[in-house]
C-alpha positions as CSV (number, residue, x, y, z in Angstrom):
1,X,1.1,17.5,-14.3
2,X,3.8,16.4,-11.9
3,X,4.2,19.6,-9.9
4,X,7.7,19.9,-8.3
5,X,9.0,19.0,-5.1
6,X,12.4,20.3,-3.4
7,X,14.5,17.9,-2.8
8,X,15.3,15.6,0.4
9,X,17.7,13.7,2.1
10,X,16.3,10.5,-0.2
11,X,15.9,12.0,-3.7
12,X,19.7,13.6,-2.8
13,X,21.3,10.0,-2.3
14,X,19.1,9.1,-5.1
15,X,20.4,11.2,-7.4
16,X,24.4,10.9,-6.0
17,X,24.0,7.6,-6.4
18,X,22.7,8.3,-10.4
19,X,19.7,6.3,-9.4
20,X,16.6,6.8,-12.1
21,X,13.3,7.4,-10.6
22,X,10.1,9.2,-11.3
23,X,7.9,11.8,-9.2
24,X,4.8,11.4,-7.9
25,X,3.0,14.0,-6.0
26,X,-0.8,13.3,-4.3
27,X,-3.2,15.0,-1.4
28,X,-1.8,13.5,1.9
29,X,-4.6,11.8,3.9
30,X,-3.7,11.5,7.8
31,X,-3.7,7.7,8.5
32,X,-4.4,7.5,4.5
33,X,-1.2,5.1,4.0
34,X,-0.4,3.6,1.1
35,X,-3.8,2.0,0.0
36,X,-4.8,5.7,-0.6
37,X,-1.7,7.2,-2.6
38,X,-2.6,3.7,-4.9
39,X,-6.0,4.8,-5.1
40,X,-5.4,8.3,-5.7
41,X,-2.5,7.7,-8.2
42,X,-4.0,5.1,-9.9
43,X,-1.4,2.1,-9.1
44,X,-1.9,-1.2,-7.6
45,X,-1.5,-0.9,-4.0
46,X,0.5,-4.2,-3.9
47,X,3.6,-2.2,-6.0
48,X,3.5,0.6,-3.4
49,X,6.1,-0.1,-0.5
50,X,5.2,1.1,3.1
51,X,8.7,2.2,5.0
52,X,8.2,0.6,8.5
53,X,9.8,1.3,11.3
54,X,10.2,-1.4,13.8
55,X,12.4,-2.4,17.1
56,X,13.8,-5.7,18.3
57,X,13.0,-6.6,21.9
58,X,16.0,-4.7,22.8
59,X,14.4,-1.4,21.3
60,X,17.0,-1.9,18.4
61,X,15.6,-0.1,15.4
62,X,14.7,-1.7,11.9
63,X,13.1,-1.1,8.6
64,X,10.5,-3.5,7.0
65,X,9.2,-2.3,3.4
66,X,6.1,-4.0,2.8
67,X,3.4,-3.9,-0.1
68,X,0.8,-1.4,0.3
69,X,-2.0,-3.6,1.0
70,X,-0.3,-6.5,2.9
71,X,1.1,-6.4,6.8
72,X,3.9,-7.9,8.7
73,X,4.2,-11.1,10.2
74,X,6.0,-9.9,13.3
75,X,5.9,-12.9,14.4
76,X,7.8,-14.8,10.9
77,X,9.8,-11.7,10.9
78,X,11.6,-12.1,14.2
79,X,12.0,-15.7,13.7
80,X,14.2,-14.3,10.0
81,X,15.8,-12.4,11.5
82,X,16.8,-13.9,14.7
83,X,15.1,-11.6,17.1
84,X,13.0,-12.9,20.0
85,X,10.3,-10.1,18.7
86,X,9.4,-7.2,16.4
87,X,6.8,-4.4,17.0
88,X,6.4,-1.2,15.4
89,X,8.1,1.4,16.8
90,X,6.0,4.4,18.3
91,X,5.5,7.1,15.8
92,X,7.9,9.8,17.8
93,X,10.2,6.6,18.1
94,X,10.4,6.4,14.2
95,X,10.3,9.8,13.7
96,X,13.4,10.0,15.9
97,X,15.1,7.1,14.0
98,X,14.5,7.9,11.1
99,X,14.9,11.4,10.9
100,X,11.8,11.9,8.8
101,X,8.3,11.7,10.1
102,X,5.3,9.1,9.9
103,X,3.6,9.0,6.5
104,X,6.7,10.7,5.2
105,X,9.3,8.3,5.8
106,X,11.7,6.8,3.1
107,X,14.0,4.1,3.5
108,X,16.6,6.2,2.1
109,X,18.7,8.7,4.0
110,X,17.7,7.8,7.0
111,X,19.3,9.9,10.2
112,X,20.6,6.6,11.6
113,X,21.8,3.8,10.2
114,X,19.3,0.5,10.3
115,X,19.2,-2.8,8.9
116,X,16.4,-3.0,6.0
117,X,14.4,-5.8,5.4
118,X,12.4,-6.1,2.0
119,X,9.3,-9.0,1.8
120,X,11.0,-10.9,-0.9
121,X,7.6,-10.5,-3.1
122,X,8.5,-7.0,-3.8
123,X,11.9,-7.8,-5.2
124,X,9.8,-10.0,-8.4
125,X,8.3,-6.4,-9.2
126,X,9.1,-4.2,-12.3
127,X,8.7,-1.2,-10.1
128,X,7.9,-0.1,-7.2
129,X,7.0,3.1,-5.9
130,X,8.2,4.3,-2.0
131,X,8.1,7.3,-0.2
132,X,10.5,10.3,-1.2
133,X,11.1,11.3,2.4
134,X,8.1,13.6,2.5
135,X,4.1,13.1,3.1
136,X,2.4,13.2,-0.2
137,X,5.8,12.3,-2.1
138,X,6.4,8.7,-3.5
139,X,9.3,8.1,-6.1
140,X,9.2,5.2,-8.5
141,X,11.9,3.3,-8.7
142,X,13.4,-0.5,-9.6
143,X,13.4,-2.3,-6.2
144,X,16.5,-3.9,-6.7
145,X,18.1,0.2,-6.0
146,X,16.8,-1.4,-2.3
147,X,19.1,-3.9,-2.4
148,X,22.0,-2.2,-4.3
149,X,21.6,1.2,-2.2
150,X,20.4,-0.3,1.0
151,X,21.4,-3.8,1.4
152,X,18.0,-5.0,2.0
153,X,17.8,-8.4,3.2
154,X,14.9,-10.5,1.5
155,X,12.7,-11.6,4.0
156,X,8.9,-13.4,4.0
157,X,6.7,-12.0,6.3
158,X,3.7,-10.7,4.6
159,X,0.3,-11.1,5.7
160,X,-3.0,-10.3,3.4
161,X,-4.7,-7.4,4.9
């Protein structure tokens, strides 16, 4: 059984939105990430999305969602996107950002406004499922709502882990 979980900024534009997604509550591991909500949930870790967030070389924030088990190309990301570089923003940088905080961050809702970038791959899924804006808390959900709720730009930039 599913227990409950009060709502949060993402599962509230979620639902104004009248966007259908499922629940799923686990243990939160510290540095457990999204390999280890698969495990412990039972799904492949390539259909759970990590929420990244990332900076431009002028500190300019961004989100990257990325399978579970694969990580970014910075590199092919920047050249997408027309940066001169990507790097992952410090985890008090993201938490500032994004309004949420590491291992608990959802691409929706966020405090400020940032351009989303989706690996293309994840787009060719069924469903995905992404963090609910709290540790622990992943929502399941078509990744298209990405696109349609976020205006996620395709990108290719996964590497194999």
């Amino acid at each position: 059984m599913v227990k409950h979980v009060s709502e949060t900024p993402a599962t509230q534009l979620l639902k104004a939105n009248q966007i259908a997604y499922t629940e799923h509550t686990y243990e939160y591991l510290e540095h457990g990430g999204a390999q280890h909500s698969a495990q412990v949930l039972g799904f492949d870790p390539f259909a759970v999305v990590k929420t990244l967030i990332m900076q431009d070389q002028d500190a300019k924030p961004l989100v990257v969602l990325m399978h579970g088990n694969r990580k970014v190309s910075t590199k092919n990301l920047a050249r997408q996107i027309g940066a001169k570089s990507v790097e992952p923003c410090k985890p008090e940088v993201a938490n500032r950002h994004s309004g949420y905080l590491v291992g608990g961050t959802s691409p929706f809702a966020t405090r400020r406004a940032m351009p989303v970038y989706i690996e293309e791959t994840i787009l060719a899924l069924p469903k995905i499922l992404i963090n609910g804006g709290r540790r622990g808390y992943l929502v399941g959900l078509d990744p298209q709502v990405c696109v349609e709720l976020l205006g996620a730009r395709p990108v290719q930039c996964a590497l194999a882990e």
